[in-house]
N, C-alpha and C positions, 0 to 999 in steps of 0.2 A: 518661450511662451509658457506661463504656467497652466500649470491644469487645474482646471475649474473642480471644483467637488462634484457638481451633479454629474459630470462621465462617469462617476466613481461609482453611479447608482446602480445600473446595470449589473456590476458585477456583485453588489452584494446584494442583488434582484436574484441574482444566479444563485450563489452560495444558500442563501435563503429557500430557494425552492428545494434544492436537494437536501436540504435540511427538515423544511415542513411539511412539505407536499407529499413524502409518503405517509402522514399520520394524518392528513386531513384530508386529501382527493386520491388516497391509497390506486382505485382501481383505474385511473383515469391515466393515472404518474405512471403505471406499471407499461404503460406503452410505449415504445422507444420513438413512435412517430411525434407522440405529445411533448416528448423530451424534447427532441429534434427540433420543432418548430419553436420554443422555448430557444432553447441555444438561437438559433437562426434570427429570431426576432432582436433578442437582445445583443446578442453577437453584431448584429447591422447596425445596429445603432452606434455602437462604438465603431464601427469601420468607415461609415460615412461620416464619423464626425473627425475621425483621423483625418480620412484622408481631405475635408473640406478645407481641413487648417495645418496640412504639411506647408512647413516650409523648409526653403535650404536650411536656417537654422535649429530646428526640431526634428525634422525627419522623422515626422508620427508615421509617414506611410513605411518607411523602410523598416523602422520598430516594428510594425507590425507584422508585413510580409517577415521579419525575421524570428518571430513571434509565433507564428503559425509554421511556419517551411521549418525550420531546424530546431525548436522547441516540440511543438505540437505534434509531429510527424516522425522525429524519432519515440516518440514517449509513448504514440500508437500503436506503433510500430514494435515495439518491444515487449510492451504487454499481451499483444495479438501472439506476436513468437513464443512467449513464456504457456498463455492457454493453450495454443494449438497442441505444444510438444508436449504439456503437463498432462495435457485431457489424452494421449495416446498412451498413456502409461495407465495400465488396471493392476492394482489390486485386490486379491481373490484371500475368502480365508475368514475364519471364524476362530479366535484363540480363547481359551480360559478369561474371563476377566476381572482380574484380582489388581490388588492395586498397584502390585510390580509392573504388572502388565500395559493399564494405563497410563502409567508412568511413565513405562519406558516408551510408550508410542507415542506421547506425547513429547517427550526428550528429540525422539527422530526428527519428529514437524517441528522442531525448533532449530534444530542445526541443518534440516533441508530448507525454510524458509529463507535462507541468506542467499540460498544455492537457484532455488527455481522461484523465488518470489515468492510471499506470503499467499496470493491466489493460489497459485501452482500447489504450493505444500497442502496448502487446505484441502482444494477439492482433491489431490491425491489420497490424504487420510483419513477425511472424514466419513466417508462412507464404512472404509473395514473399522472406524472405531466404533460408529453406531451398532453394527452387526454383530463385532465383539459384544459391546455388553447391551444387546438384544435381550436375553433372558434377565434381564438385572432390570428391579423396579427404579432406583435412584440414579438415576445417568446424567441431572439436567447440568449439575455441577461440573459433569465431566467437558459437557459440551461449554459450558460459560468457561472454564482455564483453556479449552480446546482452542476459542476465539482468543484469548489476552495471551497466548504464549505461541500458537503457532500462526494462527491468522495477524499476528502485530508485532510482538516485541522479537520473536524469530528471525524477522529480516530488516537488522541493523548492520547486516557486517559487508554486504559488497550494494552497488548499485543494484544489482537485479532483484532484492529483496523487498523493497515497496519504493513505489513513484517516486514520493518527496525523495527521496533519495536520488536516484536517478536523474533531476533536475538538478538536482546540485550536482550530481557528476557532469552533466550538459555545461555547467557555471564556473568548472576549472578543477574541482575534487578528485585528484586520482584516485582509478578503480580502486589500490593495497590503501590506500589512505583510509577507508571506511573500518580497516581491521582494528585503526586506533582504537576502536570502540570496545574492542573485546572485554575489557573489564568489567565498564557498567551493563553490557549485554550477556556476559556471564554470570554476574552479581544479581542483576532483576530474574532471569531465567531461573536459576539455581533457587530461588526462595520461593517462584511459582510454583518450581515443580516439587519443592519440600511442604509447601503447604497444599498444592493436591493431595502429594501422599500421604499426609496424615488426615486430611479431610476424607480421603476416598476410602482411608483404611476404617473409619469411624463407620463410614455407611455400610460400608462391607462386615463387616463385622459385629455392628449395634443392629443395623435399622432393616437388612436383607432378609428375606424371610429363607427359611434352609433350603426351603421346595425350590426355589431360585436360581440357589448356587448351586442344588445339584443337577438341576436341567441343565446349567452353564456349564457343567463339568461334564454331562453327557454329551454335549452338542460340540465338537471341534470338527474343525475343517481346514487342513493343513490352509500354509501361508502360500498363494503360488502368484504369480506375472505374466501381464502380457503387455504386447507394446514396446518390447526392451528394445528394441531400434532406435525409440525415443531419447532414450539415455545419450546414444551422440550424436542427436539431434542437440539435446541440452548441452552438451559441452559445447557445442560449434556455439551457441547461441553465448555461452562466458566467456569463449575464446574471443569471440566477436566486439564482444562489447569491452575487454580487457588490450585488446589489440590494435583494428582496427577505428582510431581515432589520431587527432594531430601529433599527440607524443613521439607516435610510431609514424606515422605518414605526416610527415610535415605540409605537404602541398592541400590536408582537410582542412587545415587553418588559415591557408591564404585567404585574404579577405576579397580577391578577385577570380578565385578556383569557380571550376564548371562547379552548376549544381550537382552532378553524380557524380564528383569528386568527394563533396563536401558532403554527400548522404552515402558514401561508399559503406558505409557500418549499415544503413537503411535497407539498401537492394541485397545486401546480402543476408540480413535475417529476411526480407521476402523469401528467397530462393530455398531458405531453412525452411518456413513454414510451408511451402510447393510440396520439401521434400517429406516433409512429416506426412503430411495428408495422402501422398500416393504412397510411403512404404508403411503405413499404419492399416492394417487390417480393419473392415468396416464394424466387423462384429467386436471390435474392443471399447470403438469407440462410442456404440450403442450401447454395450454393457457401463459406458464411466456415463450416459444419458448427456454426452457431448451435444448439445447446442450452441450455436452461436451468438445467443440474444445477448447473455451477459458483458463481453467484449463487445456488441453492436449498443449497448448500454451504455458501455463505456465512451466509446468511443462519437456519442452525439452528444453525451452532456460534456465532456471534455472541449471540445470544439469551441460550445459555447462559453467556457470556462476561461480558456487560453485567448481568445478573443475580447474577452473585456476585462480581461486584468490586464491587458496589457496597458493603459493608461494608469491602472492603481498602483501598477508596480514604478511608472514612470515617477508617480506622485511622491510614494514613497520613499525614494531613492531622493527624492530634492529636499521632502521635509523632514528627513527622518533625524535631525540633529533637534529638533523642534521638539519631538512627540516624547522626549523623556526613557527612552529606552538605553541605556547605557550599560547595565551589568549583567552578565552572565545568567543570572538567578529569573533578572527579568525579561529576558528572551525565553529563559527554558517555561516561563508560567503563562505568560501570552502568548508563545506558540501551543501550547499545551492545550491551554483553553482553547484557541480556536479548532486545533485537530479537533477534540473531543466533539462538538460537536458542526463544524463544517468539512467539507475535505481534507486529508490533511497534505494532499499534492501542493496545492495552491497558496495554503497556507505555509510553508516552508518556503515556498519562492516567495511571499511577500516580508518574512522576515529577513530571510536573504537579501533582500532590496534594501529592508530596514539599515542591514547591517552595513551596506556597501557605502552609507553617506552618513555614515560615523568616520570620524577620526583616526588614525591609526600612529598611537605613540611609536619612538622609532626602538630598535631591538624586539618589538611583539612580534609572532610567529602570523604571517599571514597564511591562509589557503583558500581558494577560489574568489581571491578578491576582499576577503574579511577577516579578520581577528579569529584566528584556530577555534579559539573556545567557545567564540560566539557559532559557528558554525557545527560545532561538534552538540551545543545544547540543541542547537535547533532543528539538527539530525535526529539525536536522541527524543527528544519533544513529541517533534512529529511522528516517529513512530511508533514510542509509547504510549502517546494520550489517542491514541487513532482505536484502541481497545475500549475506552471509556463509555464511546455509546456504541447503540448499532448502528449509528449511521455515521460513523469516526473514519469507516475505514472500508472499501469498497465489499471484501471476503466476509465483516462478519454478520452483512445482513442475508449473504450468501449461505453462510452455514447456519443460521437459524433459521433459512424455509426449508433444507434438507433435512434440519432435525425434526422441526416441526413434520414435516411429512412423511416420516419415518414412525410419528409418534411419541416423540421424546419431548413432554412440556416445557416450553420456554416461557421464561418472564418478561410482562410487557418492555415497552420503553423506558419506564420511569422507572417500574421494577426492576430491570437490569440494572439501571443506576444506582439505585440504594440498597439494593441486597446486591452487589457483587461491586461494580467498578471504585466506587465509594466508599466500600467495609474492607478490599483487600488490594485493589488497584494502587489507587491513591497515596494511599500511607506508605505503600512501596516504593513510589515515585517520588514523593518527599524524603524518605530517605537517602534514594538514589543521589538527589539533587545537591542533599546535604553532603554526603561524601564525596561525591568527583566534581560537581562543580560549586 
């Protein structure tokens, strides 16, 4: 049976709200109940209309249940693990802030972004970088490279460094397989963090006023930690996900295994997050202002997310010989664009889909189902263009209400785009494109 276009409405009913709805019902959106019933409404619409027209030949309802249960629930489930462990981990500490300084901390949250997921790295450094340069007039700069190098382009090299990734690991992607990338993720990184440092050095240097820098050179406050228990909380949680999957346990992959066979990766990051929250002292986790809203954020618009792509991606996959996508260059600019400004989870599993009802000449390098390169652009894509706005990429509207409430001026929506993603993102991204693919 084909799928009609209007199913297809819902879901970019969905993409569309979390796209416009914080710039135009801002206070209303901010509620996770308002999310919730949003997801839910339109989410139902696609599940009854699934399941009114499963047949044995389509099996829309089993798509779906499989859609929700082993897509949606591990992907919940893994980011919940990533916040819980990341948020037990404090950072204390006030350093000089010259532009070694920022540099090198912002070097850190690029190569821990791979490690504990771009969220994780984020809210772990962004607070001692704001602190750091506290007594410094020009920081907003610092925080706009803060979000495109540790909030985005930092977690390209394993699964646990942002979603769209992770769903491609769920699609057949071995965990070491994502290191492929090291190249273009060292090559984008390395020129972020050379045009920080010569941007930061400018401001430091021209536009600080001295009374500034000498405050900032009175004020230090050694670097200390708390929460280090978390740290083999986090390894269990890359152990876990490196490990326990059908590679290693053949019987996750039977297509007739128990359900807690096939979620045995699922209950056992459960038992990690159990274990975080009773051996994390309460007072660390007051001090990192751990709440749960942002992850309960996450986790109601995803719902509705996962729920009605799932006929878009069915659609996909049937017409995707149709739509004109066939090279390399044009996955990596249509994934890109839609990252940039929808999700970029969802957006990677639809080009994913794209790519699986393409063709496949014979000797080409397949992995997770599709042509190497086309899945490596779409890796890269997704996670690079996920910087471009603030609503690209879950963290980086995250750390512009921390900067913001710290004090630290940010530029609008629009403004971000043309004075930063635009003038320095872009052009890097074009280049990138030009060279490796």
């Amino acid at each position: 049976m084909e799928i009609p276009f209007w199913i297809l409405l819902p879901f970019i009913a969905m993409l569309l709200c979390i796209a416009i709805a914080p710039l135009v019902i801002e206070k209303r959106w901010e509620k996770n109940l308002n999310k919730f019933c949003v997801s839910m409404v339109l989410g139902s619409i696609v599940a009854i209309w699934m399941v009114a027209n499963n047949t044995a030949e389509n099996q829309f309802t089993h798509k779906l249940i499989h859609q929700m249960v082993y897509d949606y629930i591990p992907f919940i489930l893994l980011l919940t693990a990533l916040f819980v462990v990341t948020g037990g981990i404090k950072v204390n500490g006030d350093i000089q802030a010259t532009p070694k300084v920022n540099t090198f901390m912002l070097a850190i949250g690029f190569v821990l972004a791979s490690l504990m997921g771009t969220t994780g790295a984020a809210m772990l450094l962004i607070r001692p970088l704001i602190a750091t340069n506290s007594q410094r007039k020009y920081t907003t700069h610092t925080i706009l490279f803060f979000i495109a190098i540790v909030a985005n382009c930092g977690g390209l090299l394993t699964p646990l460094g942002d979603p769209p990734l992770f769903l491609l690991y769920l699609r057949g992607a071995e965990f070491t397989w994502f290191t492929s990338l090291i190249p273009v993720w060292a090559f984008v990184g390395i020129c972020l963090l050379v045009i920080y440092y010569f941007l930061d050095s400018y401001y430091y240097k021209k536009r600080e006023a001295l009374g500034n820098l000498i405050e900032d050179a009175a004020n230090i406050t050694p670097i200390s930690f708390g929460g280090l228990i978390n740290l083999c909380w986090l390894l269990a949680v890359i152990m876990s996900v490196m490990f326990i999957n059908s590679g290693y346990i053949p019987a996750m992959g039977e297509e007739h295994a128990p359900f807690y066979i096939k979620l045995l990766r699922e209950f056992v990051l459960i038992a990690i997050i159990i274990l975080s929250l009773v051996t994390t002292k309460k007072s660390v986790r007051e001090a990192n202002h751990f709440s749960w809203e942002p992850i309960v954020e996450v986790a109601v618009l995803f719902v509705g997310i996962f729920a009605t792509m799932t006929p878009a991606l069915i659609y996909l996959n049937t017409n995707a010989a149709s739509m004109g996508l066939t090279e390399p260059w044009q996955f990596y600019y249509s994934t890109g664009l839609l990252s940039s400004f929808l999700d970029n989870a969802p957006t990677a599993v639809a080009f994913h889909s794209v790519a699986t009802g393409l063709p496949v000449a014979e000797g080409v390098p397949v992995v997770a189902g599709i042509q190497e390169v086309l899945l490596k652009v779409i890796a890269v894509a997704s996670v690079f263009f996920g910087a471009m706005t603030y609503i690209g990429n879950g963290p980086n509207f995250m750390v512009k209400a921390i900067a913001e409430r710290s004090g630290v001026p940010m530029p609008s929506f629009f403004g971000y785009i043309c004075k930063f993603s635009l003038v320095v993102l872009l052009p890097l991204y074009i280049i990138a494109q030009i060279i490796f693919f």
